[in-house]
C-alpha positions, 0 to 999 in steps of 0.5 A: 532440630537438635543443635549440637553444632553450627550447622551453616545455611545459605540465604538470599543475601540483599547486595548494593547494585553497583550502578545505583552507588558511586561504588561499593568501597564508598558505602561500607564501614566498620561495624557499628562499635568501631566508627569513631564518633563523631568524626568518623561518623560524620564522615561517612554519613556525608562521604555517599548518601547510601553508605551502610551507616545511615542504617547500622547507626541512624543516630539516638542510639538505636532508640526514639526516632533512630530506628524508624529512620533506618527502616523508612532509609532501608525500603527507600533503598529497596524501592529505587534498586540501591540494594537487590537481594541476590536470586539464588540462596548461597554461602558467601566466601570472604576474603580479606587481604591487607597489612600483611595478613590474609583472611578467608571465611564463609558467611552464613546463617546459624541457628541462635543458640543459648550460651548453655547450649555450648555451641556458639561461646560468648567471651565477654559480658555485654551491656543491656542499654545496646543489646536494646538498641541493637534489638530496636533496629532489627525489629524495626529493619527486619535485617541482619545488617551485618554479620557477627565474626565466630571463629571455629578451630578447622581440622586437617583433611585430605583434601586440604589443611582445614577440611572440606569447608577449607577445600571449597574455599579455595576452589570458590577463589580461584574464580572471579569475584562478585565483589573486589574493592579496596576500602580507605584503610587499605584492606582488599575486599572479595566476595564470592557465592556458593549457590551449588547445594552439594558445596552448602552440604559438604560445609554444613556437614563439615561444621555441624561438629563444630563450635564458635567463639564469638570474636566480634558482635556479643551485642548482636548476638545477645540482639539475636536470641531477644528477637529469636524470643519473641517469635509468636507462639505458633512458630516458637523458639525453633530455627523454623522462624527467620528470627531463629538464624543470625548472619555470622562470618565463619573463620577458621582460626587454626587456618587464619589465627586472628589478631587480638588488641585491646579495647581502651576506656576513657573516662570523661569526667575523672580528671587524671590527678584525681584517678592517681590519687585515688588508686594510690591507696590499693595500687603502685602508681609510677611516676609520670613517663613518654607513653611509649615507655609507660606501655612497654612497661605494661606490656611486660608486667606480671600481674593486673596493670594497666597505663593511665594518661590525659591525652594530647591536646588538639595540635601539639606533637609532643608525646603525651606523658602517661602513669603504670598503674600495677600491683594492686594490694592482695587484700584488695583483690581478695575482698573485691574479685569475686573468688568463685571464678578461675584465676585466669579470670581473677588476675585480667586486666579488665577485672581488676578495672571493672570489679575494683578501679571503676566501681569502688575506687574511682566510684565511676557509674556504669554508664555509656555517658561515664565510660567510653569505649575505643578501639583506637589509642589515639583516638582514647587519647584525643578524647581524654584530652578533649574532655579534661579526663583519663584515658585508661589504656589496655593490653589484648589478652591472649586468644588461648586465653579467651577461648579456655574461659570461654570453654568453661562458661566463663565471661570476660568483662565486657568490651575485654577484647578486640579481635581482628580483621572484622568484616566489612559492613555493607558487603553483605545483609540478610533480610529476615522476611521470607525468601520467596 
């Protein structure tokens, strides 16, 4: 089969029985990168017994006895009926509804492709240790445990603004749902399945000109084409294997434009007097402002800049001060961001942090234990607090942006970007054995 497109295929999906949970709400979460740990790991674990964190982080990792544990948890759940895969082959249509944006897609399977293939874009460089650990629990599950969020720009038809696959989404929720829950952030949840071959037609020939941009799941993805690679040599690299398709969440961005925030970092072990002191040499280090200042100020500033602050300690409610660092010195740039590379590369925020302030300027290693990853301000700034380090806080790039360096090959340093609404996990997983 020629991929030239995304080329959507229905599956039975594995679904939480309803009576075997105390409900649906309770068992999901955010994916895997987006818990807050260790409270809201904890919290989760111990909200419901079954909830889908005890397969999505099993803890080590996603290595030793992590792995293990999620599949001895994933056939106990099959075992007693807490999970029962669905009877007929479908396209999941997913709305999300809440904090006054409205999303709709079509979950699915897609071929796994290579970035030089150019249909499904990464945008982000990712980090080898948990694509390992990502692969680690799908070869030990045998389960796409939940679906990546790819985005497609859908073209105006006659039948609706987006085409046929947008024409069968509205006409799917105009009927009752399989699944209408409300989770603890306020976001309401709909499922609906598409088991009717002519709708899984008119969608795949719709989208097989299309190209993704992966939003959310570069990890997963690149988990993906590890496992797509080790496929027996009898059954080869082709989309013949399960192994050869990922769960994928399609959304029209034309239709529902996504959000786009920033990923913040903290920095354990570099205390906030010793990260200025060293950037001082190469960059404008502003004096000490209330947070909120110092990030308007970074949201107006021309050039790479970023705003650096130690945090709030636990239970003081005054507003943590925080420092612009910005305007990096043109020699600096130009001896250590590599120049083969467009400008729109060059000049992001999160290069200039990770080719120039991390490596050589703070001289932090490139580890999970030295720089930490959340999606959250508040929770970048407890944490900085917590440790006696330095919170480094962004700003999102541009969705345009994103995509044309995508277009042209080009990846963003890793964790760059976060893209919104993601989908829930736990709604929908995909076994990877075979459908009979």
């Amino acid at each position: 089969m020629h991929i030239d497109g995304l080329h959507p295929a229905p599956f039975r999906a594995l679904r939480y029985a309803p009576g075997r949970v105390s409900g649906v709400a309770a068992v999901t979460s955010p994916p895997y990168d987006v818990v807050v740990r260790p409270d809201g790991l904890r919290q989760l674990r111990s909200s419901e017994p079954h909830n889908i964190v005890h397969l999505t982080l099993p803890g080590n990792g996603g290595h030793g006895e992590g792995p293990t544990r999620a599949r001895a948890t994933l056939r106990e759940w099959l075992r007693e009926g807490v999970l029962l895969r669905d009877p007929e082959p479908a396209l999941y249509v997913y709305e999300q509804q809440g904090h006054g944006r409205s999303q709709r897609g079509v979950i699915a399977t897609v071929p796994v492709t290579d970035p030089e293939a150019g249909v499904v874009l990464p945008h982000e460089d990712v980090m080898p240790e948990v694509v390992t650990e990502r692969a680690a629990l799908l070869r030990a599950t045998g389960t796409d445990l939940e679906p990546l969020l790819l985005t497609y720009p859908g073209e105006p038809g006659p039948e609706a603004p987006g085409g046929p696959t947008a024409a069968v989404i509205d006409r799917a929720v105009a009927s009752p749902p399989l699944t209408d829950i409300r989770t603890d952030d306020g976001m309401r949840h709909r499922l609906w399945a598409l088991t009717e071959p002519a709708d899984h037609a008119r969608i795949r020939a719709d989208l097989s000109r299309c190209r993704a941009l992966i939003a959310d799941g570069h990890h997963r993805w690149a988990a993906y084409r590890r496992l797509r690679d080790e496929t027996p040599p009898r059954v080869g690299r082709t989309v013949d294997s399960p192994r050869g398709w990922g769960l994928v969440l399609l959304v029209d961005s034309t239709r529902h434009p996504l959000e786009v925030r920033a990923i913040h970092r903290v920095l354990p072990d570099l205390p906030i007097d010793r990260a200025l002191a060293s950037a001082g040499a190469a960059f404008r280090t502003a004096p000490a402002l209330p947070l909120s200042e110092a990030m308007a100020l970074l949201r107006d500033a021309p050039g790479p800049a970023l705003v650096l602050s130690d945090g709030r300690p636990a239970g003081s409610t005054a507003e943590p001060t925080a420092h612009l660092v910005d305007r990096p010195a043109p020699e600096v740039l130009a001896t250590r961001v590599p120049g083969d590379r467009p400008e729109a590369w060059r000049l992001l925020d999160a290069t200039v942090l990770h080719e120039v302030l991390l490596p050589v300027v703070w001289k932090v290693p490139d580890s999970a234990e030295s720089i930490r990853y959340l999606h959250d301000q508040d929770s970048a700034l407890a944490a900085a607090a917590r440790t006696g380090g330095t919170a480094v806080l962004m700003r999102p790039v541009a969705e345009r942006t994103v995509r044309e360096l995508a277009e042209q090959g080009v990846t963003m340093p890793r964790k760059s970007t976060s893209f919104g609404p993601k989908p829930a996990t736990g709604l929908v997983l995909r076994p990877l054995w075979a459908e009979g």
